[in-house]
N, CA and C of each residue as an Amber inpcrd file, in Angstrom:
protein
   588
   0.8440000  -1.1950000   0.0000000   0.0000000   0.0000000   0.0000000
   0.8760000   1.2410000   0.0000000   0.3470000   1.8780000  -1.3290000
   1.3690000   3.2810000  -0.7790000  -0.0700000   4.4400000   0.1010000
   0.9960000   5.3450000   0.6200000   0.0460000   6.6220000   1.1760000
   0.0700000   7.8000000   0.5880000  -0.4170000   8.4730000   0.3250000
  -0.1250000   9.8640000  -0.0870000  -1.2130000  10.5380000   1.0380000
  -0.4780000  11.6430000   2.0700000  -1.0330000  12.5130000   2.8160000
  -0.4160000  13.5120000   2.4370000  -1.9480000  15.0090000   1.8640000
  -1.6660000  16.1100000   1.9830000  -2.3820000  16.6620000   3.2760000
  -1.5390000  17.6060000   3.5170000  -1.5620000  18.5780000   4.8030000
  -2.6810000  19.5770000   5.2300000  -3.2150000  20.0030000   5.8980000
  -4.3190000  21.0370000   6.0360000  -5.1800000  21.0810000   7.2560000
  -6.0210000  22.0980000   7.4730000  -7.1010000  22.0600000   8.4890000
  -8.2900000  22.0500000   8.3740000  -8.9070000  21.4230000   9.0690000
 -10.0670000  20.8650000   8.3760000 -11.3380000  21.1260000   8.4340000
 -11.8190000  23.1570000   8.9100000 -12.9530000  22.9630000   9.0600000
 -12.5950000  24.3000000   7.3650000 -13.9630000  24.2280000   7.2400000
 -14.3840000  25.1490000   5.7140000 -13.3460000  26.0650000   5.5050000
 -13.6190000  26.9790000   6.6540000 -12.8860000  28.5190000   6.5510000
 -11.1760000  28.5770000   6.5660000 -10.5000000  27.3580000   6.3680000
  -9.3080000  26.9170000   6.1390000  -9.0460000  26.6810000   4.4440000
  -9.9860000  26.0190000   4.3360000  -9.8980000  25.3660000   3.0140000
  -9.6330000  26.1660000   2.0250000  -9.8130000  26.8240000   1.7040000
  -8.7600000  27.9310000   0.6490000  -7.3910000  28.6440000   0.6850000
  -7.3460000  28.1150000   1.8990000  -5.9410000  29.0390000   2.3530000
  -4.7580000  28.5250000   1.7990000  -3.5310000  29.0260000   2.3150000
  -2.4170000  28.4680000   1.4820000  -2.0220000  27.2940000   2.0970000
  -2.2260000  27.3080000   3.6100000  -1.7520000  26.3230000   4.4500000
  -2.5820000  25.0010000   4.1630000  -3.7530000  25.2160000   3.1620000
  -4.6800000  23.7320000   2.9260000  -3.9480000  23.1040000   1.4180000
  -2.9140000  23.3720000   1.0000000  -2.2610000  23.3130000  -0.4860000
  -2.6470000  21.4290000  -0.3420000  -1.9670000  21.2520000   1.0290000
  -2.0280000  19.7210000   0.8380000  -3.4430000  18.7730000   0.4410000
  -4.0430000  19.6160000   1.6220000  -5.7710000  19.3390000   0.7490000
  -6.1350000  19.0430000  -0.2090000  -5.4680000  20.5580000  -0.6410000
  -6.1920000  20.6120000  -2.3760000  -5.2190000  19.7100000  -3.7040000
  -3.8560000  19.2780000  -3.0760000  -3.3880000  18.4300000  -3.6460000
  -3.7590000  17.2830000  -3.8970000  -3.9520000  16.0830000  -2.9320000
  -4.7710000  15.1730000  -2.7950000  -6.4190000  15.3380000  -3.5010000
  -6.8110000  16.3440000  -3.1430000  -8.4110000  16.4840000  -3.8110000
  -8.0300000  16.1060000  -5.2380000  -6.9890000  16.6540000  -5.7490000
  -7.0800000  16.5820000  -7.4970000  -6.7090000  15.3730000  -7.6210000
  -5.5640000  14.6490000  -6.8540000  -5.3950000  13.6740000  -7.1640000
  -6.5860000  13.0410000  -7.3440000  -7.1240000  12.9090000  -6.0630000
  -8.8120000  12.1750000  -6.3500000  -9.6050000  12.4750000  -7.2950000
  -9.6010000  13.6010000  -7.8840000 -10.3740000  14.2980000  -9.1760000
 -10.3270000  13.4720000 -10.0650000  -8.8300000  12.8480000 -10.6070000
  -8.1960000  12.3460000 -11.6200000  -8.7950000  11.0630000 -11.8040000
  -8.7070000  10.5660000 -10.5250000  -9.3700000   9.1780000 -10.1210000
 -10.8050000   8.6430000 -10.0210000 -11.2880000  10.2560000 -10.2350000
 -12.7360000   9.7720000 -10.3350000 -13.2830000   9.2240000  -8.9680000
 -12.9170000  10.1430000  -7.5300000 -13.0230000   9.2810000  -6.3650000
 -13.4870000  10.7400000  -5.5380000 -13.8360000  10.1760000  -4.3380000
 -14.0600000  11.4750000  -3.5550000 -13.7730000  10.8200000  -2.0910000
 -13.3290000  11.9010000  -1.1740000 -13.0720000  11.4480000   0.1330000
 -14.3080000  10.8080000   0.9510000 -14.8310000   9.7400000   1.4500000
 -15.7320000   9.5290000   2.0720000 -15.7480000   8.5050000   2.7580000
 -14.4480000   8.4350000   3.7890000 -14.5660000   7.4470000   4.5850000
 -13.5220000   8.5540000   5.7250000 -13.7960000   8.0240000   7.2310000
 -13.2000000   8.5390000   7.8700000 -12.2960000   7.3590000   8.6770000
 -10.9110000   6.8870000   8.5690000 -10.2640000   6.1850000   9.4070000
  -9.0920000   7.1190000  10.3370000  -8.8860000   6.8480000  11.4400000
  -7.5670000   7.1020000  12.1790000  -7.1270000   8.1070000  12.0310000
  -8.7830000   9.5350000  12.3900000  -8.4790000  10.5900000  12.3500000
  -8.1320000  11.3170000  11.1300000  -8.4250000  10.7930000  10.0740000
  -8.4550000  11.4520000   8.7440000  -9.6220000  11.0380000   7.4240000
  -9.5820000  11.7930000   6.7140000 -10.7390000  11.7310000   5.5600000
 -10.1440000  10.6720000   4.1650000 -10.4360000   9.0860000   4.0260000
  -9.6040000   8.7900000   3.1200000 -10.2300000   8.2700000   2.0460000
  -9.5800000   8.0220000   1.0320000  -9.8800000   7.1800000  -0.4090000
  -8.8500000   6.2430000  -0.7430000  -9.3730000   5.1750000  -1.7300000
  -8.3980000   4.3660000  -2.5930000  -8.4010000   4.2900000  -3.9320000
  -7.4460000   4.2220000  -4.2850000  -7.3570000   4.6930000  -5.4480000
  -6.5150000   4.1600000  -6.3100000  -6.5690000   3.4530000  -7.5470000
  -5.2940000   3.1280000  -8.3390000  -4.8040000   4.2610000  -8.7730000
  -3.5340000   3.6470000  -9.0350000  -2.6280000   4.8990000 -10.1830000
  -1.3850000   3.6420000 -10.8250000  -1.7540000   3.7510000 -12.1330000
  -0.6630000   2.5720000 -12.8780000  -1.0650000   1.6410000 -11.9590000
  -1.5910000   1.0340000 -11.8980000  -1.9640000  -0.5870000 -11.6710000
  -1.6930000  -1.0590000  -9.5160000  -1.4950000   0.7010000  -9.0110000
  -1.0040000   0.2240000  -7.8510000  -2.0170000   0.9630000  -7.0670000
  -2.2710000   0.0340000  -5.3790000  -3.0380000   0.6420000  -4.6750000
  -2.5370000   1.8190000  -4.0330000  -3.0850000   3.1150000  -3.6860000
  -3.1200000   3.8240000  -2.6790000  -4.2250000   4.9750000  -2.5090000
  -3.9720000   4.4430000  -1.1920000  -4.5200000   5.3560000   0.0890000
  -4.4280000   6.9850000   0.0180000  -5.1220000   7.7940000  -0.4510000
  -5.3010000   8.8470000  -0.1640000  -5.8460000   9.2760000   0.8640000
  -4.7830000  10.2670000   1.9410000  -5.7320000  10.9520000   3.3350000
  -5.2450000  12.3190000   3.2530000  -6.5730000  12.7860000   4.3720000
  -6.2360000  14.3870000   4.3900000  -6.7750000  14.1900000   6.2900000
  -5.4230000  14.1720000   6.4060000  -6.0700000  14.0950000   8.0460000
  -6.5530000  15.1590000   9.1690000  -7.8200000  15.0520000  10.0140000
  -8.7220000  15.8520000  10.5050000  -8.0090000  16.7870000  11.7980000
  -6.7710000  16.4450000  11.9010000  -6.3930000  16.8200000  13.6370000
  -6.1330000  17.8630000  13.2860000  -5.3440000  18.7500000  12.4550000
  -5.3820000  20.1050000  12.3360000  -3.5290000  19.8850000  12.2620000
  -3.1620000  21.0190000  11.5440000  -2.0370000  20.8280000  10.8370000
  -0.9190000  20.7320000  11.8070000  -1.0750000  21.2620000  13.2200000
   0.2620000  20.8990000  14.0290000   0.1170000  19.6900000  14.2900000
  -0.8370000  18.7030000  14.4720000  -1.0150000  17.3580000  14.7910000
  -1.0640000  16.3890000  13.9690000  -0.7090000  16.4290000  12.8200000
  -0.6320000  15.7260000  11.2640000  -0.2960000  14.2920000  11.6660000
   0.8540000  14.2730000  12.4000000   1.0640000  13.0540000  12.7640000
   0.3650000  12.2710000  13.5240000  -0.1580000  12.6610000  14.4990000
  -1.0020000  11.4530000  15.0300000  -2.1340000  10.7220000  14.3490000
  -2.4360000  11.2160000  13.0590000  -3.4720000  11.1180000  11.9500000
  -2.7440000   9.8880000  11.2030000  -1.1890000  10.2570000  10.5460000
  -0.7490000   9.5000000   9.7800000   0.1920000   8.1890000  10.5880000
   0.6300000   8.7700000  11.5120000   1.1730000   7.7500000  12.0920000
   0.3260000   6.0320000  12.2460000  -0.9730000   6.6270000  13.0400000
  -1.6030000   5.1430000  12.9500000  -1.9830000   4.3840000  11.1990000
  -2.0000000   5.1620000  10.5690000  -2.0980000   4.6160000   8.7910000
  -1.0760000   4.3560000   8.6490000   0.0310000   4.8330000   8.6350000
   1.2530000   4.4670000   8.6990000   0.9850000   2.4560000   8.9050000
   0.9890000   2.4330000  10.5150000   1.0610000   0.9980000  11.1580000
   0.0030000   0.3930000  10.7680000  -1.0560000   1.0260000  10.5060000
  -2.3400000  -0.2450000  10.0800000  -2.1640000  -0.6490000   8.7130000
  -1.8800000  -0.0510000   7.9070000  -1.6110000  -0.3740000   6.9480000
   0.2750000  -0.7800000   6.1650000   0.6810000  -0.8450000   7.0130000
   2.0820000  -1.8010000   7.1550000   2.8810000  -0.5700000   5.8370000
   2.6620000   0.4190000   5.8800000   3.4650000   1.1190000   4.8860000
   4.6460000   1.5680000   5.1560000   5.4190000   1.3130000   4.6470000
   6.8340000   1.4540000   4.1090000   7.3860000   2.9330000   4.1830000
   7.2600000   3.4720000   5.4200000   7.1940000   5.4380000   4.9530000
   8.6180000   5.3410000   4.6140000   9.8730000   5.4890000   4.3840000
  10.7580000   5.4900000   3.8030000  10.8810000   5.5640000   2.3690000
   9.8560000   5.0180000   1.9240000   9.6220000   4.5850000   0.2520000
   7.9620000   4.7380000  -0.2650000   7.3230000   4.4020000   0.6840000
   5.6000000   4.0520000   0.4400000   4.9920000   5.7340000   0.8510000
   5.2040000   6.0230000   1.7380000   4.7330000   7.5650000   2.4020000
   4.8880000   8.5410000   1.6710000   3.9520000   9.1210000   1.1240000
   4.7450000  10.7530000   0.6570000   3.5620000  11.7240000   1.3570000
   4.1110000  12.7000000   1.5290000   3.0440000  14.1410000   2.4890000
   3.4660000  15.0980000   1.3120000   2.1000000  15.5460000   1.4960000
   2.4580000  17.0320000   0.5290000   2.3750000  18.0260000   1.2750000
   2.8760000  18.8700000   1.4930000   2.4960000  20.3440000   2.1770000
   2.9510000  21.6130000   1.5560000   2.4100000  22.4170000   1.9970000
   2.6150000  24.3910000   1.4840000   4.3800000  24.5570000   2.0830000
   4.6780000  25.1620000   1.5780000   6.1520000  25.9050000   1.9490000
   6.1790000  27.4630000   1.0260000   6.9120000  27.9190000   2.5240000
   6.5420000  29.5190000   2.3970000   7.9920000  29.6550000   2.0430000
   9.0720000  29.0240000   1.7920000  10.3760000  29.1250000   1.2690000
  10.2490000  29.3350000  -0.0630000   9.5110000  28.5510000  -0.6780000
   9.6600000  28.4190000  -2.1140000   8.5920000  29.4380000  -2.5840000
   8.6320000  30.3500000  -3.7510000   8.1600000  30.9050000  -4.7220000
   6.6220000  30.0680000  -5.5030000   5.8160000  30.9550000  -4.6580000
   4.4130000  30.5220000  -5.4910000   4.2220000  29.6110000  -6.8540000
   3.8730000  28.3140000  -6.5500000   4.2000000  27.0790000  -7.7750000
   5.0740000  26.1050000  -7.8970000   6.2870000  26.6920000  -7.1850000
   7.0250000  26.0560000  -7.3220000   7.6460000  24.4970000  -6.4270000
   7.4330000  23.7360000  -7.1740000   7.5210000  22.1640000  -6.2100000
   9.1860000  21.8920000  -5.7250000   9.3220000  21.1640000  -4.8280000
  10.1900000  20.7610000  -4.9060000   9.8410000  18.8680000  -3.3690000
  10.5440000  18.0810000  -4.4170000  10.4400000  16.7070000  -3.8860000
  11.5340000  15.9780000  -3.4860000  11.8890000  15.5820000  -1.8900000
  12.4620000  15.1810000  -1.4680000  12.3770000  13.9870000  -0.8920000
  13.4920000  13.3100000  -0.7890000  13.6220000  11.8440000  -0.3400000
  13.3410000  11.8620000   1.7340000  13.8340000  12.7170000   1.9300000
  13.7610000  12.8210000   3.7820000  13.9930000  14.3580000   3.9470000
  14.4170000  14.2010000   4.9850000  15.1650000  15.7970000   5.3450000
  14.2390000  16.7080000   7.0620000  14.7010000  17.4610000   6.9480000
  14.0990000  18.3350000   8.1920000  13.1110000  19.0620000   8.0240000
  12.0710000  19.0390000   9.4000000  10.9840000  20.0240000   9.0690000
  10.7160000  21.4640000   8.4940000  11.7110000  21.7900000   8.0180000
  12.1160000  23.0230000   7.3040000  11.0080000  24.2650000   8.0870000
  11.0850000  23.9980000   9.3190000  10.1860000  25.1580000  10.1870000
   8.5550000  24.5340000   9.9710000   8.0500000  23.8140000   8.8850000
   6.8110000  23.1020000   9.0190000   6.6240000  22.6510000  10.0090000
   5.1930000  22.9370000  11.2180000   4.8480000  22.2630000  11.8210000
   4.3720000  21.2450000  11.8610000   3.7490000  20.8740000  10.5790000
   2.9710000  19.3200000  10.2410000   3.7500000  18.4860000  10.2430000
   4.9710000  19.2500000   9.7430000   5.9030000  18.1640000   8.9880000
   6.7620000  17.2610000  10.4680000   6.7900000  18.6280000  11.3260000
   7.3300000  18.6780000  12.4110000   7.0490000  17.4010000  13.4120000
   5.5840000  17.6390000  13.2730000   4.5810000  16.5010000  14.2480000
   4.6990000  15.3780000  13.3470000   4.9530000  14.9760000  12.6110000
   4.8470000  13.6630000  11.2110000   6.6650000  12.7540000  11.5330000
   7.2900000  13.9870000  12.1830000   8.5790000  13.2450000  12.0630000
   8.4440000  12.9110000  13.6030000   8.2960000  13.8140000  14.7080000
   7.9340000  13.2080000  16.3000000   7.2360000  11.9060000  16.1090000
   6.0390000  11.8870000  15.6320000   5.2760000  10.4880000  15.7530000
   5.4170000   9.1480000  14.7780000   6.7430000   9.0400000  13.5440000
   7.0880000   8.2230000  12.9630000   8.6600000   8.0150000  13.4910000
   9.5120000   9.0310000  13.9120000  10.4870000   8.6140000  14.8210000
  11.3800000   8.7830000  13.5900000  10.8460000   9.2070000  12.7670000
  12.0210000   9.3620000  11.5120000  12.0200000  10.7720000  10.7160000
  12.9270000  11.1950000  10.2060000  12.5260000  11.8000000   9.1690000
  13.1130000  11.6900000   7.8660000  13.1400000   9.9430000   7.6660000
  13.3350000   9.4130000   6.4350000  12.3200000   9.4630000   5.8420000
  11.2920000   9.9850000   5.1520000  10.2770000   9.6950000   4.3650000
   9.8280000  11.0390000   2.9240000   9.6420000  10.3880000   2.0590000
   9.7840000  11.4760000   0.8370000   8.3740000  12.2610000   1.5170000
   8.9280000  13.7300000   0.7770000   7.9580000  14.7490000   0.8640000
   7.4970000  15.6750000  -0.5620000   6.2220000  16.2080000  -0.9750000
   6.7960000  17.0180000  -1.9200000   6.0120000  18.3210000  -1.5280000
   6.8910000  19.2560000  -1.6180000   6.3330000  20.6110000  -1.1770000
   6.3000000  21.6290000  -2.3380000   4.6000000  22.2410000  -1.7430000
   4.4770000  23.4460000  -2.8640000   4.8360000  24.9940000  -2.5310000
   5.0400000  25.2740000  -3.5010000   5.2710000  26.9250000  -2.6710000
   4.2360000  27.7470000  -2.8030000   4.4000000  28.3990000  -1.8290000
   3.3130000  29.2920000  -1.5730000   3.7690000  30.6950000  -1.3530000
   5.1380000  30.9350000  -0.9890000   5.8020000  32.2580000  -1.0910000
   5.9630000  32.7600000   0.3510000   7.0590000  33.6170000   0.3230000
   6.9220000  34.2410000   1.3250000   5.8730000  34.8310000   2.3270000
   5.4040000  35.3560000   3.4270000   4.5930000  36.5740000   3.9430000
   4.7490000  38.1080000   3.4040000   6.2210000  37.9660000   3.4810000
   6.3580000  40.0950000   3.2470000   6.6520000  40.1460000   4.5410000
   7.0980000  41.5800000   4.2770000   6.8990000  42.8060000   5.5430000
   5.2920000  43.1590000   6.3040000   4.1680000  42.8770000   5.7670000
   2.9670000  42.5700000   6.1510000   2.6770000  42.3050000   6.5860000
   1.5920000  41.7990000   7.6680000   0.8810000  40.7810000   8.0720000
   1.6740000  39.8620000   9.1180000   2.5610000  39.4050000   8.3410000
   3.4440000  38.0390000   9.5440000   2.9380000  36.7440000   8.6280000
   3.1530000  35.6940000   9.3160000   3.2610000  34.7020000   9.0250000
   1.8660000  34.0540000   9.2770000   1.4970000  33.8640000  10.2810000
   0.3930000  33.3270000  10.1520000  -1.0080000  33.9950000   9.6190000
  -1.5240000  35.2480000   9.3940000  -2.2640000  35.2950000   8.4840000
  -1.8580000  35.2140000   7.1150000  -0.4920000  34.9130000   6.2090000
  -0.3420000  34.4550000   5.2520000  -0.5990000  33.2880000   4.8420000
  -0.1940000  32.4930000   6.1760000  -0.7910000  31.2530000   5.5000000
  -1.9250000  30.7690000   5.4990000  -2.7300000  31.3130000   6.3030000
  -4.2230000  30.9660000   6.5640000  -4.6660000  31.9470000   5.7760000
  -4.0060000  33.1740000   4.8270000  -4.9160000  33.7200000   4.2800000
  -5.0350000  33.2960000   2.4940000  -6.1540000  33.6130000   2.2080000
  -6.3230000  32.7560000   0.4920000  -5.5590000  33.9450000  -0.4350000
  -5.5330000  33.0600000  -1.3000000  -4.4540000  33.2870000  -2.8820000
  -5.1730000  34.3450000  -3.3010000  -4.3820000  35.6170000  -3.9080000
  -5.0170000  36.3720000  -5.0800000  -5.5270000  35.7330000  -6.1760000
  -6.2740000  36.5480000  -7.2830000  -6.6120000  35.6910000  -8.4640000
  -5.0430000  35.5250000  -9.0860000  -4.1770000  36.3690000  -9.3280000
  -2.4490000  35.8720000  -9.9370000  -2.6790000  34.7800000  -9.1690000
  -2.2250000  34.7930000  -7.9770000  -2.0130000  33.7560000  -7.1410000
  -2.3790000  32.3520000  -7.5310000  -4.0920000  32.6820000  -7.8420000
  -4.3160000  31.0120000  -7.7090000  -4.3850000  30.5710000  -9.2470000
  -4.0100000  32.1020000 -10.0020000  -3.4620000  31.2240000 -11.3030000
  -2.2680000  30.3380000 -11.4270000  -0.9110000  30.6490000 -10.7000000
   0.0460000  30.2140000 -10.5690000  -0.2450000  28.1770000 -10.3410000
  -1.4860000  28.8300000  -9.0620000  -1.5720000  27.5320000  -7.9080000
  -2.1860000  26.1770000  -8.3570000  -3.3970000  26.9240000  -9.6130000
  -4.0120000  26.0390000 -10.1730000  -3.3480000  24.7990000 -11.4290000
  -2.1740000  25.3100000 -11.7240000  -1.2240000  24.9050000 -12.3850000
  -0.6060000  24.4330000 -11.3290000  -0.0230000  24.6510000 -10.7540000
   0.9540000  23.8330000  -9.6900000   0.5230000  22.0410000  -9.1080000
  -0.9110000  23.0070000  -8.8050000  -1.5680000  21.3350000  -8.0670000
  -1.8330000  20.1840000  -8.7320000  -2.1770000  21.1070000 -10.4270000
  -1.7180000  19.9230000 -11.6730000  -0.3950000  19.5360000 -11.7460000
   0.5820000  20.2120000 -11.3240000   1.8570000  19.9620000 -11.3290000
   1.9650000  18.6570000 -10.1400000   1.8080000  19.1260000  -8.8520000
   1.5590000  18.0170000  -7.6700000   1.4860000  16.8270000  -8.1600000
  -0.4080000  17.2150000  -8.3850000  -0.8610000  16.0590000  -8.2880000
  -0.1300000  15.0800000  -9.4070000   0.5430000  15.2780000 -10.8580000
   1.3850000  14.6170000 -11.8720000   2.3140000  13.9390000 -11.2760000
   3.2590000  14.9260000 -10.3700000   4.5960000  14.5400000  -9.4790000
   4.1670000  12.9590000  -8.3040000   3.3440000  13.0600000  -7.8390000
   2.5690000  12.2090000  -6.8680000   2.1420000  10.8130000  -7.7590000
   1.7300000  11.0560000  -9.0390000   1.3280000   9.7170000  -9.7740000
   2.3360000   9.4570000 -10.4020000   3.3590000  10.2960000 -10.1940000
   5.0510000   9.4190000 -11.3060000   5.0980000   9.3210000  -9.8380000
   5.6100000   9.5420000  -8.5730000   5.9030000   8.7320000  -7.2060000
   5.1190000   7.8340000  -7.2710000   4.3440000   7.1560000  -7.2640000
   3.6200000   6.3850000  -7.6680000   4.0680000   5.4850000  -8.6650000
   3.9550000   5.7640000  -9.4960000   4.4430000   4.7940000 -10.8780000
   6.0120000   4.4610000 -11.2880000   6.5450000   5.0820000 -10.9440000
   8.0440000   5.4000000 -11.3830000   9.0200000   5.8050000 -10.2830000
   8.7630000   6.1330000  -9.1310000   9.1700000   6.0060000  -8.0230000
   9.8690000   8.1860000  -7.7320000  10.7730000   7.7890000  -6.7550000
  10.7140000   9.5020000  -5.9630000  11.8710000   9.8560000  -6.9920000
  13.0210000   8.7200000  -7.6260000  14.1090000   9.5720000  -8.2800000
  13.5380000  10.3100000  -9.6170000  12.6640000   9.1850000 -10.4680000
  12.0810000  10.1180000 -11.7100000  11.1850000  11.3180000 -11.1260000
  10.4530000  11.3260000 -10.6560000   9.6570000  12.4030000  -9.8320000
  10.5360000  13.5360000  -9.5750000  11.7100000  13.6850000  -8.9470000
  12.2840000  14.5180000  -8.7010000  12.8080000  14.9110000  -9.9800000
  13.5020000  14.2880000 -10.7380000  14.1580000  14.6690000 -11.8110000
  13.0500000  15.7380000 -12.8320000  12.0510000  15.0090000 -12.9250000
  10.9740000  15.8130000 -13.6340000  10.7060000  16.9510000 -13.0280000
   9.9840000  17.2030000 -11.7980000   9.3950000  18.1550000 -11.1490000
   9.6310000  19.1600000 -10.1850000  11.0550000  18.9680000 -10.0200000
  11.8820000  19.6430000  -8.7840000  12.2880000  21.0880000  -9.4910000
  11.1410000  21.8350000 -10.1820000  11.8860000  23.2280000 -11.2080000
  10.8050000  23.9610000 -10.9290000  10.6360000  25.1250000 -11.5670000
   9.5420000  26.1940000 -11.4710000   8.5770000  25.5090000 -12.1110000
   7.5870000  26.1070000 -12.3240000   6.0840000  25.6040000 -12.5720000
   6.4340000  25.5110000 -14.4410000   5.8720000  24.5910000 -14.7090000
   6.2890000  24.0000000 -15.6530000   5.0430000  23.2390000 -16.5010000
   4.5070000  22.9020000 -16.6450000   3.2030000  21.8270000 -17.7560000
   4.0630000  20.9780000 -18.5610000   4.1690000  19.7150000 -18.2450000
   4.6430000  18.6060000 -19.2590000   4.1200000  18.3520000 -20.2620000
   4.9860000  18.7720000 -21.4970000   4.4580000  18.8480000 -22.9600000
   3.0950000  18.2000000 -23.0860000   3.4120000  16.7070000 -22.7450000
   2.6210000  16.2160000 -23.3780000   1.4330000  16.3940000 -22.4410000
   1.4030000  17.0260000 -21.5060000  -0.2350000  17.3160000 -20.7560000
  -1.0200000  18.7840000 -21.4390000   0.1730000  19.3890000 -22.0070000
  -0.1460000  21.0300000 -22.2070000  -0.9500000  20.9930000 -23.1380000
C-alpha cells in the first residue's frame, strides 16, 4: 500500500488558504481518479485509489495541521506502509516561490509544523515529501495570516497549475518512483508537454 497525505485544516474557513495546499493536492489527485473522500479512518478523511496498476490510500487528516502526525502515524502501522519509500506528504512551503515544487527523499521540518509533528510520531525523518510553494509573507501581516490567508486571483493562477503539477509529481511517485519524480518536477512551474 502506498500513502499519499496532503496537509491542512479541516474545518471550511481553512480550506482555501495556502496552508490547505495539501488538501487541495490530494483532492485533485482524487479528481483524476474519479473518487471522492468519504470514509473517515484514524483521524483522517480517506480514499483508494489506483494509479498505474497500484493501490493507494489517499488521506487528508482531521487533527489540524500541528497534529498531522497522530493522523498519519496510525495509517502508517495499520496499513504496514513502508514510509521510507511508500509515504509521501504534501504540504505548502513559504520558502519556495508561489508554484514552485520541490520533492524530497527525507530531510528536516524546514520550520513546518505538520511536517514537524509527522517526524515526532514516525520517529524518523526518512520519508519522501513534496512541497508546494506558496511564497513568502512580506513585511505585512506576519506569518500566520499568510498562510491561513487565500491566494489572489495571480495567485491562484500560478496555484491552479501547480496542483496539476503536484498532483502529476505524486502519480510518477507512484508509478516510477521519488528519483524520476524529482528529476521531472523539482523546477519552477512547468506543464509537461505532453499534458499542455
Amino acid at each position: 500500500m502506498i500513502l499519499i497525505a496532503g496537509l491542512g485544516n479541516p474545518e471550511n474557513r481553512y480550506s482555501a488558504t495556502r496552508h490547505n495546499t495539501g488538501f487541495l493536492a490530494v483532492d485533485r489527485i482524487a479528481e483524476r481518479c474519479r473518487a471522492s473522500f468519504s470514509k473517515k479512518e484514524k483521524n483522517a478523511l480517506t480514499v483508494r485509489v489506483m494509479i498505474g496498476g497500484k493501490s493507494v490510500l489517499l488521506c487528508k487528516p482531521q487533527t489540524y495541521m500541528n497534529l498531522s502526525g497522530e493522523s498519519i502515524m496510525p495509517l502508517v502501522s495499520w496499513y504496514r506502509v513502508d514510509a521510507s519509500k511508500d509515504l509521501l506528504v504534501i504540504a505548502d512551503d513559504i520558502h519556495l516561490e508561489p508554484g514552485r515544487l520541490r520533492l524530497r527523499k527525507g530531510g528536516s521540518d524546514g520550520g513546518h509544523n505538520g511536517l514537524k509533528n509527522i517526524i515526532e510520531m514516525l520517529g524518523t525523518n526518512s520519508f519522501p515529501r513534496l512541497r508546494v510553494g506558496v511564497g513568502e509573507a512580506g513585511a505585512v501581516g506576519g506569518l500566520i495570516p499568510h498562510v491561513l490567508g487565500n491566494w489572489s486571483r495571480e495567485e491562484w493562477t500560478i496555484m491552479d497549475k501547480a496542483l496539476d503539477n503536484a498532483a502529476s509529481a505524486a502519480e510518477m511517485f507512484v508509478t516510477d518512483g521519488i528519483d524520476a519524480a524529482m528529476n521531472r518536477f523539482n523546477s519552477r512551474i512547468v506543464i509537461p508537454e505532453e499534458e499542455a
